[in-house]
Structures are given as structure tokens and as C-alpha cells.
C-alpha positions as CSV (number, residue, x, y, z in Angstrom):
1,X,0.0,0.0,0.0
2,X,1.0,3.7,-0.7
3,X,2.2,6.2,1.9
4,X,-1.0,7.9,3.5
5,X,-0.8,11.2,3.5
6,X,-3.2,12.5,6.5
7,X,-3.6,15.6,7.9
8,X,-6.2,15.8,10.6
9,X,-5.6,18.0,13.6
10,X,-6.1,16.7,16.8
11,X,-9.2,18.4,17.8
12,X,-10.5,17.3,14.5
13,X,-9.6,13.6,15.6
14,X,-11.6,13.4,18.5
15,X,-14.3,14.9,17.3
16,X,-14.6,12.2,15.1
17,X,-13.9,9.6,17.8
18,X,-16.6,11.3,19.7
19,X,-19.0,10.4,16.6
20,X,-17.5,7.0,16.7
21,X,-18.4,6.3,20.2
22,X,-21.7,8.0,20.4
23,X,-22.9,6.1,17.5
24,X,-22.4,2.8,18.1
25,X,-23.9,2.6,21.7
26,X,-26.6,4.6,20.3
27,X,-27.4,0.8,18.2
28,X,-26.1,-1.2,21.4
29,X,-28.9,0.3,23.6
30,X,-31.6,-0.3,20.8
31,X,-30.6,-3.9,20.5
32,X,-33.4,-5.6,22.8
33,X,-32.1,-8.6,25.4
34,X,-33.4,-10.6,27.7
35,X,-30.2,-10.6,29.5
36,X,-27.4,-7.7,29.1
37,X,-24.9,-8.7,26.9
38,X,-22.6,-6.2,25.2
39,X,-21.0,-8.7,23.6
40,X,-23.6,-10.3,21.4
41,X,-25.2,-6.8,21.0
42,X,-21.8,-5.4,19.2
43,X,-21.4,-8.7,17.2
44,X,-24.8,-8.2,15.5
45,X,-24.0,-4.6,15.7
46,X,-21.1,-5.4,13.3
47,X,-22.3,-8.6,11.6
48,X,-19.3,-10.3,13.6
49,X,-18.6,-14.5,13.4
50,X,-17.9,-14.9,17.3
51,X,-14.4,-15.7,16.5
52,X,-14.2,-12.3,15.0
53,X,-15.2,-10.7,17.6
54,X,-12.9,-12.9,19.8
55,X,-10.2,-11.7,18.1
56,X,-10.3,-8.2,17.8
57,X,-11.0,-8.5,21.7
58,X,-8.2,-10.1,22.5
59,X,-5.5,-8.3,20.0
60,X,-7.0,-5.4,22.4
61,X,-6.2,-6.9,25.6
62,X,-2.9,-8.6,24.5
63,X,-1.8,-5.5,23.5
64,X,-3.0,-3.1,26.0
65,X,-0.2,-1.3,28.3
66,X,-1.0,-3.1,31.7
67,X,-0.3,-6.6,29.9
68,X,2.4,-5.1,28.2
69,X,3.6,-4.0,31.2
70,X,3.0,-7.2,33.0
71,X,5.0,-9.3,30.2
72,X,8.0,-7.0,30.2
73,X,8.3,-7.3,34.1
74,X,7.6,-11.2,33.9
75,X,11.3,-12.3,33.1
76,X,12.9,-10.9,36.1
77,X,10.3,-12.3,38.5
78,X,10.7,-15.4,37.1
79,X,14.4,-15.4,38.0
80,X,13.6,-14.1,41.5
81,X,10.5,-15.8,42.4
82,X,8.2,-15.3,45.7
83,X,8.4,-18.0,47.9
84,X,7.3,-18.8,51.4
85,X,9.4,-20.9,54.1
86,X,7.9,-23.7,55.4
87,X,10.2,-25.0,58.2
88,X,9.0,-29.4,58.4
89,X,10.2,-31.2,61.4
90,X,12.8,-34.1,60.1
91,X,14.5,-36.9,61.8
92,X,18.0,-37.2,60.9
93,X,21.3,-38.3,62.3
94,X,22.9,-35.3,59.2
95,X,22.3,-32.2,61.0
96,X,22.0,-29.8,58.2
97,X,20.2,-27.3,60.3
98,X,19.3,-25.4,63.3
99,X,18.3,-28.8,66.0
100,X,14.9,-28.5,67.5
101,X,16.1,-29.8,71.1
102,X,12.7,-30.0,72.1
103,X,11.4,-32.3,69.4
104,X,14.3,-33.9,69.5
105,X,13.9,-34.8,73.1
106,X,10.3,-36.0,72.5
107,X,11.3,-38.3,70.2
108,X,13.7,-39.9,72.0
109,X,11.5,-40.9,74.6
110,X,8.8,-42.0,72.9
111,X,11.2,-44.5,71.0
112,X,14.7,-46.3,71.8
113,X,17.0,-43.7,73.4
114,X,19.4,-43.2,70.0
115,X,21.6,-40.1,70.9
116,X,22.4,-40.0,67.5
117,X,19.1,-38.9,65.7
118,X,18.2,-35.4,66.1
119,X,14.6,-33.8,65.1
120,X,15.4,-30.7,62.5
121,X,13.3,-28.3,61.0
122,X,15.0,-27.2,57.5
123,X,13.3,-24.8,55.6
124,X,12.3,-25.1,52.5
125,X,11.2,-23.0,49.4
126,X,7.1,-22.8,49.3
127,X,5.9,-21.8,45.9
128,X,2.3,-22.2,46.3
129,X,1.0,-19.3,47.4
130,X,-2.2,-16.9,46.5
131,X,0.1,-14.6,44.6
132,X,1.8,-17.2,42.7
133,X,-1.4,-18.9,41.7
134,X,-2.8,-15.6,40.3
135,X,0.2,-15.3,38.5
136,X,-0.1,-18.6,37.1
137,X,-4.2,-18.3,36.4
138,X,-3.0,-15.1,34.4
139,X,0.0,-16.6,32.4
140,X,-3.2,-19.3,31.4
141,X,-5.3,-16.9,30.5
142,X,-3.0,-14.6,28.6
143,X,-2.1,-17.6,26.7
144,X,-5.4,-18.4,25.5
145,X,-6.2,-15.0,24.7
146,X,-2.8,-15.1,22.5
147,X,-4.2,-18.1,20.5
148,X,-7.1,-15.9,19.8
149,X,-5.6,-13.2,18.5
150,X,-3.3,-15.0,15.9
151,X,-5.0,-14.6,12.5
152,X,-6.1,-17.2,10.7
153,X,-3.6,-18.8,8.4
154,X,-5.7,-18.3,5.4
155,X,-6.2,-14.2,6.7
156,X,-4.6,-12.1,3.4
157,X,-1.8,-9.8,5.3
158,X,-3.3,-6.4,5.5
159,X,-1.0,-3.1,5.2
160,X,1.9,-3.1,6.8
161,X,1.6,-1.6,10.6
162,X,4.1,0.9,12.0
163,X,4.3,-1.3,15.3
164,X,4.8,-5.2,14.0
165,X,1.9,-6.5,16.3
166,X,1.8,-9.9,14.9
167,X,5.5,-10.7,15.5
168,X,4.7,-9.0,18.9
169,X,1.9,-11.0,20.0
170,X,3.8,-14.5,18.6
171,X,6.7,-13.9,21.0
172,X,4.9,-12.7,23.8
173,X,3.3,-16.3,23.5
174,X,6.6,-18.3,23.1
175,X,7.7,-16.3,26.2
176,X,4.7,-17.3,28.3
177,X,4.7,-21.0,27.4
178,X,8.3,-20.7,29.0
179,X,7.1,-19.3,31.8
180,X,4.5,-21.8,32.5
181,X,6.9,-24.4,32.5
182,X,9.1,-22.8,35.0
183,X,10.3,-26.0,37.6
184,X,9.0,-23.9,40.2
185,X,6.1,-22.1,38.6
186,X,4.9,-25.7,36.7
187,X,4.1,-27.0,40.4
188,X,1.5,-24.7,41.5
189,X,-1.9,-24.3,40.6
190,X,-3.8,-21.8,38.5
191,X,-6.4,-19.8,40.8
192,X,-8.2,-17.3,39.7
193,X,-8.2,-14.1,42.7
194,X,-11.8,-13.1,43.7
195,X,-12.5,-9.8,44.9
196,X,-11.0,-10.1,47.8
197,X,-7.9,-12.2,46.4
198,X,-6.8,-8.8,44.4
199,X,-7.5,-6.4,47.3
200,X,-5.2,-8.9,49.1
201,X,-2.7,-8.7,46.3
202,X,-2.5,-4.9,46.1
203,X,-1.3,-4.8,49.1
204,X,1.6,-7.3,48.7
205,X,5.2,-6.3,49.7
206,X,6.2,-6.9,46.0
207,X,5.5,-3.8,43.5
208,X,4.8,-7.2,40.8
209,X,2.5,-9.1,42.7
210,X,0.5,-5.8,44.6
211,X,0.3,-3.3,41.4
212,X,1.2,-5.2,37.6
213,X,-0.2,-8.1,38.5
214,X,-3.7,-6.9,39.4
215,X,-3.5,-4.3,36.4
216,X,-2.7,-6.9,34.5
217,X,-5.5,-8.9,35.4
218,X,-8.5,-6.3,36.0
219,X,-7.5,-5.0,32.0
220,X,-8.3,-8.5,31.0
221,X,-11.2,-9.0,33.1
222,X,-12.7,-5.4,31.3
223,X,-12.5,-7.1,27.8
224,X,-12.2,-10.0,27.6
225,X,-14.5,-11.5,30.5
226,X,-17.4,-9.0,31.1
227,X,-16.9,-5.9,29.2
228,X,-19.9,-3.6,29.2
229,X,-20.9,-1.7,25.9
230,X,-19.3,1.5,26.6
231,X,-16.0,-0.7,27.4
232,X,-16.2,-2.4,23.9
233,X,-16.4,0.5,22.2
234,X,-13.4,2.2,23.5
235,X,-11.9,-0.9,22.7
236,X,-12.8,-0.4,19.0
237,X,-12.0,2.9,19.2
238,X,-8.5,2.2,20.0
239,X,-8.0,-1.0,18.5
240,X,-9.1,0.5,14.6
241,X,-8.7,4.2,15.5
242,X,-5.0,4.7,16.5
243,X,-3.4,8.3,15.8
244,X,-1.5,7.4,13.0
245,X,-4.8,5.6,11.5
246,X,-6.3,8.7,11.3
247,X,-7.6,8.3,7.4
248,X,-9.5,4.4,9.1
249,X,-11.4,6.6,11.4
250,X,-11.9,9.4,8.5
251,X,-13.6,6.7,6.5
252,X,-15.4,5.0,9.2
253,X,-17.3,8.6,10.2
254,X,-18.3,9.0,6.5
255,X,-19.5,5.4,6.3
256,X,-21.0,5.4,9.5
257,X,-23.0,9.0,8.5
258,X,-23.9,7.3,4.9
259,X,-25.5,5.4,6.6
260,X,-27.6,7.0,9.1
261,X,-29.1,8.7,6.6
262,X,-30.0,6.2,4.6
263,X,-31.8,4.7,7.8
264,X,-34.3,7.8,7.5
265,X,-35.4,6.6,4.3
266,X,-35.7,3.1,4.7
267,X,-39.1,0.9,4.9
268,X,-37.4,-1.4,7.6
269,X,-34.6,-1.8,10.2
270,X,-31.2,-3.2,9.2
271,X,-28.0,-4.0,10.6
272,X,-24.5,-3.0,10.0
273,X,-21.7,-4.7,9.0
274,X,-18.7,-2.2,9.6
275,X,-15.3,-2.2,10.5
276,X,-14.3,-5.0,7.6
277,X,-11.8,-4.9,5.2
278,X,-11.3,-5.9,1.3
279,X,-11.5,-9.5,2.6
280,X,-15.3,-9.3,3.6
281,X,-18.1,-10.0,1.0
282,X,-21.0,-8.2,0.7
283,X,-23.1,-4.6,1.4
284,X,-21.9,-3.4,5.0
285,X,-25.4,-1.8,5.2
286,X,-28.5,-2.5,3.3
287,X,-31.7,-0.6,3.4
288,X,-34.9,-1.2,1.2
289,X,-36.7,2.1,0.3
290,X,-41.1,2.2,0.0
291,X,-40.4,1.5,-3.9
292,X,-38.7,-1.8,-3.4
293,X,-35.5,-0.5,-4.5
294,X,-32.4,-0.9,-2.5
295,X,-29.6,0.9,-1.0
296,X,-26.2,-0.9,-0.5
297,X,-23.3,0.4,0.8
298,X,-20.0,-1.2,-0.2
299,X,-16.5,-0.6,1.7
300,X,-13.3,-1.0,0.1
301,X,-14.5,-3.7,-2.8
302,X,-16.8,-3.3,-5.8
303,X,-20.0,-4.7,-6.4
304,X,-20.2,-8.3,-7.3
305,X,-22.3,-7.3,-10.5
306,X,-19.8,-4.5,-11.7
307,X,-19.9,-6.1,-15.1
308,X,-16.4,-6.0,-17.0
309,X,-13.5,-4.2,-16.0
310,X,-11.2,-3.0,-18.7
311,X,-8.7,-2.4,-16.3
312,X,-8.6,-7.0,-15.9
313,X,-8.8,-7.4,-19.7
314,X,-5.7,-5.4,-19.9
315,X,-3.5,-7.3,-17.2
316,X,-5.0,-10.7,-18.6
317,X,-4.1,-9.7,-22.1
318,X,-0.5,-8.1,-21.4
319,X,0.4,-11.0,-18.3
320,X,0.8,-8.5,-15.5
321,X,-0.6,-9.6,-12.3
322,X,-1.2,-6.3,-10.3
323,X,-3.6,-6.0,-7.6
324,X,-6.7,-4.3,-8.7
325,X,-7.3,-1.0,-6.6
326,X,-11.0,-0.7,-5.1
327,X,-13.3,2.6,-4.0
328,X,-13.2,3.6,-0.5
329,X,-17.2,3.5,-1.1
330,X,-19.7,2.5,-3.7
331,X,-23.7,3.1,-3.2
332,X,-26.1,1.6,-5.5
333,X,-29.2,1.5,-5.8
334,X,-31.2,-1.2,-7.2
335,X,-34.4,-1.5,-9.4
336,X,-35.9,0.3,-12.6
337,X,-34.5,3.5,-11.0
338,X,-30.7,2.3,-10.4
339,X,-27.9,4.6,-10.3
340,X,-25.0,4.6,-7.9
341,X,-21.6,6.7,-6.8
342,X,-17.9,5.3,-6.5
343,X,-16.7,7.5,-3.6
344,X,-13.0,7.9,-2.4
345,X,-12.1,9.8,1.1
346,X,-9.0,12.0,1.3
347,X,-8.2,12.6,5.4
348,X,-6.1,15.5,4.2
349,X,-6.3,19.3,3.7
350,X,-3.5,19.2,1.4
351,X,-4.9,19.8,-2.7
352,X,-1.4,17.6,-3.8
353,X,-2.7,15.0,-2.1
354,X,-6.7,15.5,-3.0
355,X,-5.8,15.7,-6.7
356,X,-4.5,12.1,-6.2
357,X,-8.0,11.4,-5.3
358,X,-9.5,13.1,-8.3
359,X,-7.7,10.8,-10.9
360,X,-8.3,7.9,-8.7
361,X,-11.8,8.5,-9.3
362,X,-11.3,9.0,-13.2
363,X,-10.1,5.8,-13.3
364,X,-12.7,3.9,-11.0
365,X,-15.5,5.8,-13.9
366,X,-13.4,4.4,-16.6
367,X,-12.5,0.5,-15.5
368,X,-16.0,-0.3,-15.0
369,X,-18.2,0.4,-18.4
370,X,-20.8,-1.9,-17.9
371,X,-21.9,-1.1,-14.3
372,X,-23.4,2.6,-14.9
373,X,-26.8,3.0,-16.4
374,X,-26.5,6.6,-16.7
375,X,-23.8,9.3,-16.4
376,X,-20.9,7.7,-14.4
377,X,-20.7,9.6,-11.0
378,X,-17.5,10.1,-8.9
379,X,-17.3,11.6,-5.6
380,X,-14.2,13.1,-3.8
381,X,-14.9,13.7,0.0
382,X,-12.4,15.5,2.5
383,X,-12.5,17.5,5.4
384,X,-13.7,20.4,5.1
385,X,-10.9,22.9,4.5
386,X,-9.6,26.5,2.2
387,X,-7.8,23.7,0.0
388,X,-11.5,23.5,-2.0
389,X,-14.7,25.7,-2.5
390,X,-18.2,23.1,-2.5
391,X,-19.8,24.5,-5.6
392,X,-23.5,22.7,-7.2
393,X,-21.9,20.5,-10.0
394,X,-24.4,17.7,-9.7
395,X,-23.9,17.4,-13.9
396,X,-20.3,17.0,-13.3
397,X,-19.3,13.1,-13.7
398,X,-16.2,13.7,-10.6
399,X,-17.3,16.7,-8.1
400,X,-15.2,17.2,-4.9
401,X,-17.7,17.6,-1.2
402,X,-16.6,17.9,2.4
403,X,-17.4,15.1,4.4
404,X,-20.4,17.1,6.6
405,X,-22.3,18.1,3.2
406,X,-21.5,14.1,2.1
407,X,-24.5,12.0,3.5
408,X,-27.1,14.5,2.7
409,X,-25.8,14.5,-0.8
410,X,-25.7,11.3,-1.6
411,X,-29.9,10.4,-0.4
412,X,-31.0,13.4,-2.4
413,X,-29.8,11.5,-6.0
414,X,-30.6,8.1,-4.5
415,X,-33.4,8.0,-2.6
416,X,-34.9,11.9,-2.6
């Protein structure tokens, strides 16, 4: 993938995370259950497999800076472990350590007088205590939440991140198996802490044990075990929205505001299926308007009936084998009345960068011949900025609009 050029100030950024995260519980709290269950709610919400959702869950938590935290401090504990001396009475004639005289004594008189067995109390190393059972309980967990988070190994690598989070995630899971089979950690057994437990443990001697363990623990508990609605859509929020991702979230608010106002027009209730890539199949949205026509909003991939692309006939007839570049958006609509609109989204205020964007769009109205009944209809959408002046070119095949004006656009030519 090319460089992104994105220029999004930071108040700009979070307003759009604010749109993010008062959207989507506004469809978690109309999602009707007998039981609460965030979880099930978002997965509809997003049209989610259960492993999906699985995943992107626990790529959060595996990631997240109090596991990070706990996994970076893991190695030294390991090589100075917590123990507990338990001092066990043993008869011996090999005094290895301090005699109990007392015990000793007792013996002797209960049995034949030998003066040369004494009763010693060595002490020995006790692993098994509650601290070291949390610790072990979490290394289990963590481990199964790593497993989660590998991709499948069919999964088509996505762009490249800055931060290699697969590699990441693959050795943090080598490191834990080795943990887990520590001599002294592989004897003692996973517990998971109550309430209690972790009050207990935050007030441990040990700055492991009373503050990144329980960190480490209660940030797993939030996602992974009983997250609440508002929890998982922080997690989203981070997960998809990170600073340097700023043109994802760009593109998620327009999608997201396409959308909703498409919902105003429809003739029945539908659900989303958002946050996908170019892997996914299918509308993310779908709404059927009073004439029996429908609206279907496509992310990053075409239209399975797109009809011929000149742009395939080429590479087929010259040999190349070139990946073949997709819209950011396409909205169609269906029936005796079909038209549609290839969009591509620009997060920049930069007019090098939205004239890219401009003859991406030529060539999105060109490849495809066969799909446009009419006049072919191209939309750039970018902030809105000085670097271009929204003018009425509804005749124009490839017209540039700010991503507020957008939405409102786009249902007056498709369903007015």
C-alpha cells in the first residue's frame, strides 16, 4: 500500500472519535435482550462471526499497556520468584540445620533412646502461594487469549503496521509457554483471585504481585470476561482508530454517516456490518426504500455485478498480475430507478494529495463500463478545508464535497 498522506488535527480527531463512540452505543442500547450482553449486541452490531469478535478482543487486551507491562516485568520475577518458608520437622542423624532440642527430646523418649538422631526443621522453598497462583491463572489466560488473537492462516496480510503487532503477539506467546513451564512455577496451581484475592494482592510487599499483577489482570477482566458496551467500544476505538490511523477513522465517520441517513429513508430496520476490510463480502449496510428499490453500501470492494472491467482485460491480455485498486465506497441502488456513486475519502487538507483522489476516481468511472446506467458519478470527499470551494456540479461526472455536506448529498440522488 501507498504512503497515507493524512492531515487531521487533533481536535478534529476526537471529534470524530466522539461520533464514533456516540454512535455505536446509540445501536447497542436499541438492540433488545433478555439478558445484558454487550458482547452479542456489538457482534450483530457489526455482523461479527464470534471468533471475529474474539479476536479483535483479545489483539486489544494482549496488547494493551498493563499486559504489556505485566510481560515485560515477567522475566525478572521469574528469575527471583516469591516464595514462602515452610520449616517441616525431620529426623535425621545429618544435621543440616538449626536442632529442635525439644522435638528432638520428645522423640527420644517415645522410642529407643538413640543419641544420634536429632529432630530438624530445614526450611524449605514454598511456591504455592495466592500470589503465585494468580500469577499462574493469568499466564493461562493470557495464553489463551494469545491463541485468539493469531490470524487465521488463510487471513490475506493487511498493510503493513508501524508497530509489528503480529510478530509481537507471537513472541509474547513463546515467552509465556516458558514461563508456564518454570520448575517452580509448573508446580503450582492456576487460581483465579476473587474480589477479595486482588484487594489482598495490592497490598503485597512486592510492586509485581500488589500493582502489575492486578493491572494486569483487571484490564483482561474489562474485555475479555465481562466488558460492558461502553468498554467495547473504547476498545474499538483504540483498536481500529490509532493516531496514526487517522484516514481508518476518517472513513469509518463517512461510512457510519452514509449510513444514518440512509436509515431515515428506509421501509425497515437493518443491521451494520462495519469495521471490515477488502476481505469481507458483501453490502456493509443495506436498506430497502417504500419502492422496493435498494440501497447498499459497499467498503473498500466493488459490487459483485460490476460487469467488465477494462482495467482486468488489460492485465489478462499483457500478463501482469497487479492488484486491482478498489473505492473507499460504492452506493447503488437497485431497481428500474438504479444509479450509484464510486466515492474515495482523502483525510487530508492538502490539494497535492486530494488531486490524487480526483484521478483515482477518473479511473474507478473508466474501469468499469458496464456497471453505470447513466452518467458515471464520482465523488471526492475531504474534510472540510480552504484547499477547496463546495460549488453545485451535480452534472459533473467527478465533483469534490466535504465530508459534513456528504450523506445528505448522496440520499437526495438516491433515494430523494
Amino acid at each position: 500500500m501507498s504512503a497515507v498522506d493524512t492531515h487531521l488535527e487533533e481536535t478534529e480527531r476526537e471529534r470524530l472519535l466522539d461520533e464514533v463512540r456516540n454512535h455505536l452505543p446509540a445501536f447497542l442500547s436499541a438492540a433488545t435482550t433478555e439478558q445484558p450482553n454487550p458482547a452479542g449486541d456489538v457482534r450483530d452490531l457489526l455482523n461479527l462471526e464470534q471468533r471475529d469478535l474474539e479476536r479483535v478482543v483479545a489483539v486489544h487486551v494482549c496488547l494493551a499497556e498493563p499486559i504489556r507491562a505485566f510481560c515485560a516485568a515477567l522475566p525478572a520475577q521469574l528469575r527471583r520468584p516469591t516464595s514462602e518458608s515452610a520449616h517441616l520437622p525431620e529426623t535425621t542423624q545429618a544435621v543440616r540445620s538449626a536442632i529442635a532440642w525439644g522435638a528432638t527430646i520428645a522423640a527420644r523418649a517415645r522410642g529407643a533412646s538413640d543419641q544420634s538422631r536429632f529432630v530438624t526443621r530445614p526450611a524449605e522453598r514454598n511456591f504455592d502461594s495466592p500470589g503465585n497462583r494468580a500469577l499462574a491463572w493469568l499466564i493461562d489466560e493470557l495464553d489463551k487469549q494469545l491463541r485468539r488473537a493469531a490470524p487465521p492462516a488463510s487471513a490475506v496480510s493487511e498493510e503493513a503496521e508501524p508497530i509489528n503487532w503480529k510478530a509481537e503477539l507471537s513472541r509474547r506467546r513463546a515467552e509465556l509457554h516458558a514461563a508456564r513451564t518454570r520448575p517452580w512455577l509448573r508446580g503450582v496451581p492456576a487460581e483465579r483471585p476473587d474480589g477479595r484475592g486482588l484487594m489482598r494482592l495490592r497490598h503485597a510487599r512486592s510492586t509485581f504481585y500488589a500493582r502489575v499483577v492486578p493491572d494486569a489482570i483487571e484490564a483482561l477482566y474489562r474485555y475479555a470476561k465481562d466488558p460492558t458496551a461502553d468498554d467495547l467500544v473504547d476498545l474499538l476505538c483504540q483498536r481500529f482508530f490509532s493516531p496514526d490511523r487517522s484516514w481508518r477513522l476518517f472513513e469509518i465517520v463517512v461510512a457510519l454517516r452514509l449510513a444514518r441517513a440512509f436509515a431515515d429513508r428506509s421501509a425497515d430496520g437493518v443491521r451494520l456490518r462495519l469495521l471490515t476490510n477488502s476481505r469481507s463480502r458483501g453490502p456493509y449496510a443495506t436498506y430497502r426504500l417504500e419502492d422496493g428499490a435498494e440501497i447498499r453500501l459497499y467498503y473498500q470492494r466493488w459490487p459483485d455485478d460490476m460487469g467488465r472491467s477494462l482495467r482486468d482485460e488489460l492485465k489478462r491480455h499483457q500478463g501482469l498480475s497487479a492488484g486491482t485498486p478498489k473505492p473507499d465506497i460504492v452506493v447503488e441502488r437497485t431497481g428500474d430507478s438504479g444509479d450509484a456513486i464510486v466515492i474515495e475519502m482523502k483525510a487530508s487538507h492538502r490539494p497535492s494529495y486530494l488531486g490524487q483522489g480526483i484521478s483515482q476516481l477518473l479511473g474507478y468511472l473508466m474501469e468499469r463500463p458496464d456497471f453505470w446506467r447513466g452518467r458515471p458519478s464520482g465523488w471526492l470527499v475531504a474534510p472540510r478545508s480552504e484547499a477547496f470551494r463546495p460549488v453545485p456540479v451535480h452534472d459533473r461526472e467527478v465533483w469534490l464535497i466535504d465530508a459534513d455536506d456528504v450523506a445528505t448529498a448522496a440520499v437526495q440522488r438516491l433515494a430523494p
